[in-house]
SEKEKE-888056 format. One record per residue (C-alpha): y, x, z. Coordinates in nm, 2 decimals. Layout:
node yy=Y; xx=X; zz=Z
...
This chain:
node yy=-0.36; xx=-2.32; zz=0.50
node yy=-0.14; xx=-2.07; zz=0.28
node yy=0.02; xx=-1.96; zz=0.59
node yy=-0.30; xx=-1.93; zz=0.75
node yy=-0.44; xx=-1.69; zz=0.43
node yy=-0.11; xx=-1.47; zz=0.43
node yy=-0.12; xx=-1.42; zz=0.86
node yy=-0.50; xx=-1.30; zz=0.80
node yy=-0.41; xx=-1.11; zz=0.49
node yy=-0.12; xx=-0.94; zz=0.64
node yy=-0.34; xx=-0.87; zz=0.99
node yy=-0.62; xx=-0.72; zz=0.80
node yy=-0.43; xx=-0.42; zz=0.66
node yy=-0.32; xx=-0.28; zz=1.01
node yy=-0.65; xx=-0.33; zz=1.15
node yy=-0.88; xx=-0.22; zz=0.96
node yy=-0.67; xx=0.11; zz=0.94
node yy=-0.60; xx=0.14; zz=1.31
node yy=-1.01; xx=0.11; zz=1.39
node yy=-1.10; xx=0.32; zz=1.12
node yy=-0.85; xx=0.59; zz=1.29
node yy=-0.98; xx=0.50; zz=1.61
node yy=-1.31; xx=0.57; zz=1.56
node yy=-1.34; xx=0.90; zz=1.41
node yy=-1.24; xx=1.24; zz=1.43
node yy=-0.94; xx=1.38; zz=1.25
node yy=-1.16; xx=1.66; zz=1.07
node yy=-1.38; xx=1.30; zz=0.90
node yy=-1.03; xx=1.10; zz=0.87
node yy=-0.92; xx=1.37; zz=0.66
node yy=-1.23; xx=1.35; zz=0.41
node yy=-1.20; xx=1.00; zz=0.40
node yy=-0.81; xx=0.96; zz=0.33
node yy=-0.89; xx=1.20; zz=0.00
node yy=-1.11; xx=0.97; zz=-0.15
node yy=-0.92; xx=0.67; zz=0.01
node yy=-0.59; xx=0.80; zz=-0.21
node yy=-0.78; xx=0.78; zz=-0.55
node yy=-0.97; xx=0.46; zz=-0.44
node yy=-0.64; xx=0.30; zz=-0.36
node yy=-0.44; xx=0.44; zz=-0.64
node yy=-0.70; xx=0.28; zz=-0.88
node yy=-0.67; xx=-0.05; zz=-0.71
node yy=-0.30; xx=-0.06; zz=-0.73
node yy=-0.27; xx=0.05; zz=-1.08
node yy=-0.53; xx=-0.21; zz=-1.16
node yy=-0.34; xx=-0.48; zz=-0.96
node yy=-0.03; xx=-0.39; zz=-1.06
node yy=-0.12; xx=-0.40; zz=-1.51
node yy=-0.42; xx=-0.62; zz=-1.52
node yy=-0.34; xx=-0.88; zz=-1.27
node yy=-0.01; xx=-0.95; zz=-1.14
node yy=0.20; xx=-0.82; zz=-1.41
node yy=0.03; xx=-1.06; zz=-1.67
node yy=0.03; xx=-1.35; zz=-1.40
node yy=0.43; xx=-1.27; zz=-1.41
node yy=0.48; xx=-1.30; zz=-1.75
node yy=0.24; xx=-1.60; zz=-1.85
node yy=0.51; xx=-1.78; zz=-1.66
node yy=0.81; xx=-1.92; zz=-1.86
node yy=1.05; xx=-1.62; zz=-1.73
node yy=1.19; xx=-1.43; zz=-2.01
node yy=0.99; xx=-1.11; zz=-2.10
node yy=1.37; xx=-0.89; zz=-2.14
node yy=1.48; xx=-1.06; zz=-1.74
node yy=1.09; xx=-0.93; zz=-1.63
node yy=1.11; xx=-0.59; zz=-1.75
node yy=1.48; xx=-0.55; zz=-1.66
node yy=1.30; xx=-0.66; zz=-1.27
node yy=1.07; xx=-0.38; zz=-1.32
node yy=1.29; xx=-0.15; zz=-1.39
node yy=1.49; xx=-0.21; zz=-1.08
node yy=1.21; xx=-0.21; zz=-0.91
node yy=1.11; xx=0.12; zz=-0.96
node yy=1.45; xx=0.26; zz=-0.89
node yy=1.49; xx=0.05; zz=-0.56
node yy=1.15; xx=0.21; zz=-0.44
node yy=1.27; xx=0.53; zz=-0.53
node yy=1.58; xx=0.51; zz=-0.36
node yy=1.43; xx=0.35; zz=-0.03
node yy=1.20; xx=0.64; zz=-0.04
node yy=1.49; xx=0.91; zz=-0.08
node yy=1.67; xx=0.72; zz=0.25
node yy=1.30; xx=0.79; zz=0.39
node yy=1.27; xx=0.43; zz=0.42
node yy=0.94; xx=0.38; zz=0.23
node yy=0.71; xx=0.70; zz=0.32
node yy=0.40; xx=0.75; zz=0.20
node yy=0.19; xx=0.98; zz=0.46
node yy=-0.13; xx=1.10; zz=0.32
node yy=-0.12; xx=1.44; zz=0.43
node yy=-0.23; xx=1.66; zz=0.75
node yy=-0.27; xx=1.99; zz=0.89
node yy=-0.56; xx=2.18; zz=0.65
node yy=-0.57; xx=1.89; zz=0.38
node yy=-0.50; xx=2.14; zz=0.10
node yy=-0.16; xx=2.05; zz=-0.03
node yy=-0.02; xx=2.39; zz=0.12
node yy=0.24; xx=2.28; zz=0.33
node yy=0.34; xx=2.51; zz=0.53
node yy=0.24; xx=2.52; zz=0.91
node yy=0.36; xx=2.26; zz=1.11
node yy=0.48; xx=2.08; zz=0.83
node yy=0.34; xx=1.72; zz=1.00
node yy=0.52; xx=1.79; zz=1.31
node yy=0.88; xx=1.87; zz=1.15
node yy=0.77; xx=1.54; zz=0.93
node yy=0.71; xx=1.35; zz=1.24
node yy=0.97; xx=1.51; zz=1.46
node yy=1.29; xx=1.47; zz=1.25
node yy=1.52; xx=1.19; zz=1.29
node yy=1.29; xx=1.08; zz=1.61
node yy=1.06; xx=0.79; zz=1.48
node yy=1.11; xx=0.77; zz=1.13
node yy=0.83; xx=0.80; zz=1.04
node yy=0.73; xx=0.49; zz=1.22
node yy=1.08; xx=0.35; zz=1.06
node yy=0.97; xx=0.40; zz=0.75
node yy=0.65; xx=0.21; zz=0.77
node yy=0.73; xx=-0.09; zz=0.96
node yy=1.03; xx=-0.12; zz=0.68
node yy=0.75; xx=-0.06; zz=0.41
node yy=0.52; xx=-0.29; zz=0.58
node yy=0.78; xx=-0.59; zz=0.61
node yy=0.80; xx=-0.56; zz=0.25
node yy=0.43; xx=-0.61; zz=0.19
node yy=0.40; xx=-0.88; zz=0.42
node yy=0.67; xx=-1.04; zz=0.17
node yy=0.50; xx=-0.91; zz=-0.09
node yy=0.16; xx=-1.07; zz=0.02
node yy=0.35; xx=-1.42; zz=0.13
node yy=0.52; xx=-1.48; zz=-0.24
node yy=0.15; xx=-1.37; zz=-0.43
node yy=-0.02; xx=-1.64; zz=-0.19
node yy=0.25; xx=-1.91; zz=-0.28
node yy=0.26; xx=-1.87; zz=-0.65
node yy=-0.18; xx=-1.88; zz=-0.66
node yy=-0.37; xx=-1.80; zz=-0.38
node yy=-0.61; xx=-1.60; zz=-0.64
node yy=-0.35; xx=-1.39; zz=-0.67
node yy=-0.28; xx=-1.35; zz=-0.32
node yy=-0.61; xx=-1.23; zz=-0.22
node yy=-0.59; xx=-0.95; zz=-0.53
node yy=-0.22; xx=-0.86; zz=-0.45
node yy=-0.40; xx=-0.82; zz=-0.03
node yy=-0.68; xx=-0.62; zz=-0.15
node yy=-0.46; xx=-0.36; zz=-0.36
node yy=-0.24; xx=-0.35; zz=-0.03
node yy=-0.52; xx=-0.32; zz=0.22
node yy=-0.65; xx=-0.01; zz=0.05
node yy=-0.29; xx=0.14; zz=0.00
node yy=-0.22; xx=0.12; zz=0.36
node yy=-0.60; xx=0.22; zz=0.51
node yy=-0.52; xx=0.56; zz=0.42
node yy=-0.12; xx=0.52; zz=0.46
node yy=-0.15; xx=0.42; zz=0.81
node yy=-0.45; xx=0.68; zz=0.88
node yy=-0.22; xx=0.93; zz=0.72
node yy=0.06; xx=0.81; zz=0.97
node yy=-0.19; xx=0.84; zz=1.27
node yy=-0.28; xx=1.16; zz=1.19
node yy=0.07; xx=1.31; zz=1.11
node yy=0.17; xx=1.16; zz=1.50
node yy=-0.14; xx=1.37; zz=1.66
node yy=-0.01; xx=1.67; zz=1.53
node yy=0.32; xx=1.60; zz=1.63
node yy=0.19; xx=1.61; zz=1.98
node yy=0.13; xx=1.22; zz=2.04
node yy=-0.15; xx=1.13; zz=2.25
node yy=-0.45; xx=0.93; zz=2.04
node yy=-0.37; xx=0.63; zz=2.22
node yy=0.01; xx=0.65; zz=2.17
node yy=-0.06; xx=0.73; zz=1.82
node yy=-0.26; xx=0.42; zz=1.76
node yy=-0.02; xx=0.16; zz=1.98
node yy=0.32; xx=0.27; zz=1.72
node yy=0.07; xx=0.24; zz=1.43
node yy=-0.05; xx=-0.13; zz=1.55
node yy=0.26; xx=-0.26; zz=1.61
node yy=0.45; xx=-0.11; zz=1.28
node yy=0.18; xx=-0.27; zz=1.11
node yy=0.26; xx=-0.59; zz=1.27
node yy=0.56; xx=-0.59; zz=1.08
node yy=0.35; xx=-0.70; zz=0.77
node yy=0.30; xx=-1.05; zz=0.95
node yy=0.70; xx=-1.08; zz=1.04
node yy=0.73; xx=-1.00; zz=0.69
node yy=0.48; xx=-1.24; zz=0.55
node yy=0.56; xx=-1.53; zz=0.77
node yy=0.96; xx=-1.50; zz=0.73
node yy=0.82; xx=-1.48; zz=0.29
node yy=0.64; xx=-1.79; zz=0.36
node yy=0.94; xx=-2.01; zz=0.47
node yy=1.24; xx=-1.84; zz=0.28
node yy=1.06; xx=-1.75; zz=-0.03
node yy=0.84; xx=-2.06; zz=-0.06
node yy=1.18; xx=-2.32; zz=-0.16
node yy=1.25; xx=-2.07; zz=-0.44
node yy=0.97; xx=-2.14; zz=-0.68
node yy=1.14; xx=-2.03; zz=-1.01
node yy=1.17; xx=-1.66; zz=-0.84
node yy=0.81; xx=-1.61; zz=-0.78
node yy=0.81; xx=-1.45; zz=-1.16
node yy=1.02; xx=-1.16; zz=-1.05
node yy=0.87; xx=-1.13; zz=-0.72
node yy=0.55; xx=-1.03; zz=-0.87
node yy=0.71; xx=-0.84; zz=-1.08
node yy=0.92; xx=-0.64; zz=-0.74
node yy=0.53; xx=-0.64; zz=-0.65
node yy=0.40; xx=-0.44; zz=-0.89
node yy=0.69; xx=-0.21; zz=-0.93
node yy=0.62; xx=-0.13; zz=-0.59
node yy=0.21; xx=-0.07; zz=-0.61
node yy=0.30; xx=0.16; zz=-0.98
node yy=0.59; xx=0.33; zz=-0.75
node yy=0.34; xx=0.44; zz=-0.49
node yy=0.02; xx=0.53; zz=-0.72
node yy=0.27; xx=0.71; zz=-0.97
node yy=0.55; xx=0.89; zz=-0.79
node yy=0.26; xx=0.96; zz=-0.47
node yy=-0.09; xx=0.90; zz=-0.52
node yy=-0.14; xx=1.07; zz=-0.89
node yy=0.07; xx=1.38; zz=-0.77
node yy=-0.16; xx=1.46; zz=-0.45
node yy=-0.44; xx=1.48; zz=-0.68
node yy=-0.30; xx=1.70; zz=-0.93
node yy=-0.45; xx=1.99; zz=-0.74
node yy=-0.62; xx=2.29; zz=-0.91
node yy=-1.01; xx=2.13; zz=-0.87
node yy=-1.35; xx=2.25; zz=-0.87
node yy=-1.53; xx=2.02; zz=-1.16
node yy=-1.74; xx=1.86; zz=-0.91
node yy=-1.42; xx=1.80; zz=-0.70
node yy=-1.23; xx=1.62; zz=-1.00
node yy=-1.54; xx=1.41; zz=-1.10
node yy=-1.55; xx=1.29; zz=-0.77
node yy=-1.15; xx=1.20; zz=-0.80
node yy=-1.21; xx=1.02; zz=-1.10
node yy=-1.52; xx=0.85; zz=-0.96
node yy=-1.35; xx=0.68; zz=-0.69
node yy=-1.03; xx=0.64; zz=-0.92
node yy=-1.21; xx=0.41; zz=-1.15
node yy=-1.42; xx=0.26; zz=-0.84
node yy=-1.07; xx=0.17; zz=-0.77
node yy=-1.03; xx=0.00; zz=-1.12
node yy=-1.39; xx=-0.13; zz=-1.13
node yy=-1.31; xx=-0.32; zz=-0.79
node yy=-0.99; xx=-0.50; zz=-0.87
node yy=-1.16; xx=-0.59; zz=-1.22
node yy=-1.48; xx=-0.71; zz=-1.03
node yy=-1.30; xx=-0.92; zz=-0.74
node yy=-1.06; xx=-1.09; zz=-1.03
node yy=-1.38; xx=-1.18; zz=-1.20
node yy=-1.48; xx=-1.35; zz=-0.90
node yy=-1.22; xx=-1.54; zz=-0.80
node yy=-1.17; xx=-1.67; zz=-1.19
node yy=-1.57; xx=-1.75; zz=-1.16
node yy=-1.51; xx=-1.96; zz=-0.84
node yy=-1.21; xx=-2.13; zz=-0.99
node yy=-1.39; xx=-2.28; zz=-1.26
């Protein structure tokens, strides 16, 4: 049955994104992926610090070995990202961040399909991540899918909409996006049989978890909203920010309340 929770889990992600991206116009996709990028930055910060981080270290690990993990963590995110391995695509044409014009289609355009690369390697990773979270509690699993189903709604929307206006038709665009995002189940299927043996890692791999969902919120997320705002435009920010929180608080409530 684990197996069967970490396929569905791992499905979910690229689907939802790929129908939201479907179904509307690039002009609404780009209102929604700016309040998707503080709803999912809250979620994964939230994930990340109140959930699977303490799960970690309630094990019998040793605190010095965890944070030593974290550390690495961080630095093997960054590095992945500087070998534009692990990109983050929130951007497009008109968002505001001031790139200049046909900035998505260089992005796109350089080194052929990396961007597509980059987020099949980043979505093998969450698959993994997703398979070991399942295997050490299933409690956790379902948190550690709903912090990465609301990171890659807007990642893979972001994705979509930086192939259109590289010149991919809507179609193409959504075909690369579903099958990169079928990496996620390669990745959580292969973590179900060659992580599952291992049960005395499952510490760290939690641990490689939330370095990864700080990584992305921190070094990405934040930065894109650290835009000179309107007061109304910030509240709104914060809003969905702590809606973010407010979820991951309210869902590990309710998996605590059905445990008991």
């Amino acid at each position: 049955m684990t197996l069967v929770w970490i396929v569905l889990a791992t499905v979910a992600g690229g689907l939802l994104s790929v129908t939201i991206a479907a179904s509307l116009t690039v002009a609404m996709l780009g209102r929604i992926v700016r309040g998707m990028v503080s709803l999912s930055a809250g979620v994964l910060l939230g994930t990340a610090l109140l959930h699977v981080l303490p799960e970690a270290f309630e094990s019998s690990a040793g605190a010095r070995e965890l944070f030593l993990t974290l550390l690495a963590g961080l630095l093997f995110f960054w590095l992945l990202e500087k070998a534009e391995l692990y990109r983050h695509a929130h951007h497009h044409e008109g968002d505001g961040h001031h790139h200049h014009h046909h900035f998505d289609a260089e992005q796109a355009g350089r080194g052929g399909y990396s961007v597509l690369v980059g987020d099949s390697i980043h979505n093998f990773c969450d698959g993994v991540i997703i398979a070991a979270a399942f295997l050490a509690d299933v409690k956790l699993g379902f948190v550690t899918a709903l912090a990465i189903v609301a990171h890659e709604i807007p990642q893979e929307v972001g994705d979509y909409m930086v192939l259109i206006n590289a010149g991919f038709s809507r179609r193409r665009a959504l075909l690369f996006n579903a099958l990169s995002g079928l990496a996620a189940v390669l990745g959580g299927i292969l973590g179900y049989f060659i992580v599952g043996p291992w049960e005395d890692l499952f510490p760290y791999l939690l641990v490689v978890a939330s370095s990864s969902f700080i990584y992305v919120a921190v070094a990405d997320l934040l930065p894109q909203l650290q835009q000179r705002l309107s007061l109304r435009d910030t509240a709104v920010q914060v809003g969905w920010l702590a809606a973010g929180l407010l979820i991951v608080v309210a869902v590990t409530g309710l998996l605590h309340g059905h445990a008991h």
